[in-house]
N, C-alpha and C positions, 0 to 999 in steps of 0.2 A: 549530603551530596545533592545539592538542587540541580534543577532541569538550566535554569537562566547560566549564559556562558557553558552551556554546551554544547555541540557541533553536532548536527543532526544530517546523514544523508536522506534525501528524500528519490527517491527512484518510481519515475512516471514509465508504467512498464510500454514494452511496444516502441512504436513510433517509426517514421519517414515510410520505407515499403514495407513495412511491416504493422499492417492495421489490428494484429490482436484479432480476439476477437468480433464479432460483428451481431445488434442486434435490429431493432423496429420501435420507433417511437414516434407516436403521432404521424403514422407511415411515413419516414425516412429511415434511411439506413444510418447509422450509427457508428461508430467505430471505438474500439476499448483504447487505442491510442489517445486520441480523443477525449473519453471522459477521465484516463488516467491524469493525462497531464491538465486539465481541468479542476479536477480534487487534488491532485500535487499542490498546483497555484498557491488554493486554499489554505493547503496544509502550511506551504511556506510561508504565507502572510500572517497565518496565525502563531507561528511558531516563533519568527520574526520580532511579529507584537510581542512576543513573550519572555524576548532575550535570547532569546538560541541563534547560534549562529549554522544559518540553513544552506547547505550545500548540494545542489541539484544534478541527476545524470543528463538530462538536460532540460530544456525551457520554451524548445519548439518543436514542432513535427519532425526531429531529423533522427536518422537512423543510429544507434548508441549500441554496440556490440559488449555481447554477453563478460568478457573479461573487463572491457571497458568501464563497466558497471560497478565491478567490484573494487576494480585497483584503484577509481574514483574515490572509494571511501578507504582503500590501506594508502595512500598516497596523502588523503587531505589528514590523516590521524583523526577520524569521527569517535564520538563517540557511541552511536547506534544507527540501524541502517534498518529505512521504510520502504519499502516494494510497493505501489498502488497498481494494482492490476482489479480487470473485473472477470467473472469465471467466464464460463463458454460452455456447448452442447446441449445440455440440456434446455427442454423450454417449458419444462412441470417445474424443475428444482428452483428453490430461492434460500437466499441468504448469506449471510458473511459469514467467513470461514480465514484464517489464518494459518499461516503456514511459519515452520522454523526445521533448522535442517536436523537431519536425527543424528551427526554422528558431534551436535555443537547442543549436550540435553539442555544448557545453564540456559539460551535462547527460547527455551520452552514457557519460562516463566513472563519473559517480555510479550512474547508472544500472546500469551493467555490475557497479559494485563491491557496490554491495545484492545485486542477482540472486545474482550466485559464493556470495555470506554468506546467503541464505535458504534457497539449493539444499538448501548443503551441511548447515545444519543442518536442515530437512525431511524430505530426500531423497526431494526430488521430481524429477520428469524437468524435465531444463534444456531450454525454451522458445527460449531468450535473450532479447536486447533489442532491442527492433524501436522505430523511430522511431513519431509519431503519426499520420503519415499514412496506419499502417494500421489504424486503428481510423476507430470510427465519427465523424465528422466533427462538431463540438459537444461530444461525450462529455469529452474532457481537454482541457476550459479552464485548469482547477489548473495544468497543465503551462506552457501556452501564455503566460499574459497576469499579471502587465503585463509587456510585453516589456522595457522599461526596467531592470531590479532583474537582478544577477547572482547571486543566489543558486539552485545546482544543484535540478533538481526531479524526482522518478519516480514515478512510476503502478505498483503492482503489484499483478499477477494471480496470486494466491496459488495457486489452483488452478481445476480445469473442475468447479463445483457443478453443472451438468447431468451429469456421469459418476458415477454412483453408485459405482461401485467406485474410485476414484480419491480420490470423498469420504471415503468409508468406511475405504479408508487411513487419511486424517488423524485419524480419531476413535479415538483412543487416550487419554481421550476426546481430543475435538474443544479441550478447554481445555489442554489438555496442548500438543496442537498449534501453540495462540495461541503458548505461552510458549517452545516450539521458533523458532516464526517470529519470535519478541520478542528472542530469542536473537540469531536471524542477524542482525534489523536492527541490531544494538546492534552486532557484531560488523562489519559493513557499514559504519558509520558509523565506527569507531576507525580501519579499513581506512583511510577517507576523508580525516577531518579528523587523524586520528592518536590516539595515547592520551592 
């Protein structure tokens, strides 16, 4: 079962009035819409390269609703469904962390396999993978719904955009960054589905 000639949703979380949320780099203000769909880009260019056929919740600043999101990937028949989002609140905490929903356990293992493959090409502090039950309640529908369709799904939190120095890491620059994490996920998914 190789990765090439598989259909990958790619979901850049946030976007149009909804900025996600918001952190401080090089003092300006930031926005998780912003770097989502930035590292998406990434992700789809390399996957692209790869042979995968990459289908997007969207491609520019515009608003994409929560059911929207999902039925995108039970409507195109995907095979696996990526969530880039980056965390928020805190501004000590760092790291990537992965999410898969808890009552879909088979998505536990995708989930784990992405995280190891973004860490390591990052190097960022391993978070791990924590089910959806510890996030906010609504937030990861993508994960969740439609319950029916077996295809593995994860949410990930690239990094804490509220920790400025944690950000400030990643910006070597920050596009550089995208193509590190575009990197891992590519390498995540061969992990997965095989070469």
């Amino acid at each position: 079962m190789a990765l090439k000639g598989k259909k990958i949703l790619i979901d850049p979380g946030h976007g149009g009035s909804d900025n996600g949320a918001s952190g401080k780099l090089n003092g300006s203000t930031v926005y998780e819409k912003n770097l989502a769909l930035t590292f998406a880009n990434s992700v789809k260019s390399y996957l692209t390269n790869a042979g995968v056929d990459v289908v997007m919740t969207r491609t520019s600043d515009t608003s994409v609703g929560i059911n929207d999101r999902w039925q995108k990937g039970q409507n195109e028949k995907v095979d696996a469904v990526i969530s880039i989002h980056w965390n928020g609140g805190s501004t000590t905490a760092s790291g990537t962390e992965t999410y898969y929903a808890q009552t879909r356990s088979g998505d536990k293992s995708f989930a784990q396999t992405l995280q190891t493959a973004v860490v390591a090409a990052l190097g960022t502090k391993d978070r791990g993978v924590l089910d959806d039950t510890k996030a906010a309640v609504g937030s990861l529908g993508v994960l969740r719904y439609p319950s029916g369709t077996t295809y593995p799904r994860a949410l990930i939190e690239v990094e804490y955009i509220t920790n400025s120095t944690a950000l400030a890491n990643l910006d070597y620059p920050m596009y550089e960054a995208s193509l590190d994490f575009a990197a891992g996920v590519l390498n995540g998914l061969k992990n997965y589905f095989g070469n």
